[in-house]
C-alpha positions in Angstrom: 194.9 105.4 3.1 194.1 102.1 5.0 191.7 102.3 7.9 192.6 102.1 11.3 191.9 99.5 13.1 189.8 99.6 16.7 189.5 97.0 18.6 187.5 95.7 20.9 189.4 95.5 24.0 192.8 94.2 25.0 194.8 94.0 28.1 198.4 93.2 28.9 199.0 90.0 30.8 202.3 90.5 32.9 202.4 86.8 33.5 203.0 85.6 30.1 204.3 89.0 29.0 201.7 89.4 26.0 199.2 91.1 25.1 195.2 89.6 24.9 192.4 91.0 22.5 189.2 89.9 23.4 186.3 90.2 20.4 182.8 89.9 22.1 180.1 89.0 19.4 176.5 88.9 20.5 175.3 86.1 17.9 176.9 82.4 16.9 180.2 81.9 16.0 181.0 82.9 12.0 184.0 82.2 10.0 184.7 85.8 9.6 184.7 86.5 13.5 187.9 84.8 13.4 189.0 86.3 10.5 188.6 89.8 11.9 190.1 88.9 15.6 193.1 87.2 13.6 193.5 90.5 11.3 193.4 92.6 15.1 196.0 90.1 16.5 198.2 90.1 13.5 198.2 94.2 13.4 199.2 94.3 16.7 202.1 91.8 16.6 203.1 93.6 13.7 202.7 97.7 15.3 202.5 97.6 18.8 204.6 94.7 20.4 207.6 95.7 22.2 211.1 94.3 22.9 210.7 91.0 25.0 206.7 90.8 24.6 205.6 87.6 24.1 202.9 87.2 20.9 199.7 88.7 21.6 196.6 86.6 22.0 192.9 86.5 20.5 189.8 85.4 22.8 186.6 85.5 20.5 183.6 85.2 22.8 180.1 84.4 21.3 176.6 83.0 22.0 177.1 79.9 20.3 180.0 77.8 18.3 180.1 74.3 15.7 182.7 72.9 16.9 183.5 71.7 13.9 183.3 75.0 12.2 185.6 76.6 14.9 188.4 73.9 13.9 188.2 74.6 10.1 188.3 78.4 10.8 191.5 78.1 12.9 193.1 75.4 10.6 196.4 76.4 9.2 196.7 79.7 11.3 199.8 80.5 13.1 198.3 83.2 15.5 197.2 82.7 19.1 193.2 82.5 18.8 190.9 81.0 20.8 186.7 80.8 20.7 184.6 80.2 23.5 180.6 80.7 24.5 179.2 83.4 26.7 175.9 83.8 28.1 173.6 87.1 28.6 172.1 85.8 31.7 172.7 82.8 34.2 170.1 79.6 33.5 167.3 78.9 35.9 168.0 77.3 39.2 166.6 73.7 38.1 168.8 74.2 35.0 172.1 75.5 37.1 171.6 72.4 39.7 170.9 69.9 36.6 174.7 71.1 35.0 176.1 71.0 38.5 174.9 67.3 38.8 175.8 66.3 35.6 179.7 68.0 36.2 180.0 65.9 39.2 178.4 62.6 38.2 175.5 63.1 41.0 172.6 61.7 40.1 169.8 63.9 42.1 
């Protein structure tokens, strides 16, 4: 009997008419985090998509992320993924003015 599969947590978007996963992983970015996320999104293309839906749509979220391993991971994969960076708590002030300068090409 195969196992069923639970996912983190998903929404419908009614703008693009598809479904989004979202995986949230509290450590750096991994090969087999997109492995996983692309086994969730292909499951529920396959079993829970209905008439006129769009492809669903997997957001991996983590600490940290290589770029350079995120593009080999996603090489040569037809599903909808995407990975990103999170963080558990909002930098210091100096550090939040610093990226704010550096965005806008301020020098301080």
């Amino acid at each position: 009997m195969e196992s069923i599969i639970l996912l983190t947590s998903f929404f419908y978007n009614r703008l693009l008419h598809c479904n989004v996963i979202v995986e949230l992983k509290n450590d750096e970015f991994r090969h087999e985090h997109i492995g996983q996320l692309n086994a969730y999104v292909s499951y529920y293309a396959e079993n829970e998509m209905q008439p006129g839906d769009n492809p669903p749509v997997g957001i991996l979220l983590c600490t940290r992320k290589g770029k350079k391993m995120v593009e080999y991971a996603l090489g040569n994969m037809d599903n909808n993924l995407f990975v990103s960076t999170y963080q558990l708590q909002l930098p210091d002030r100096r550090q939040l003015e610093q990226f704010i300068m550096d965005e806008c090409g301020s020098q301080p």
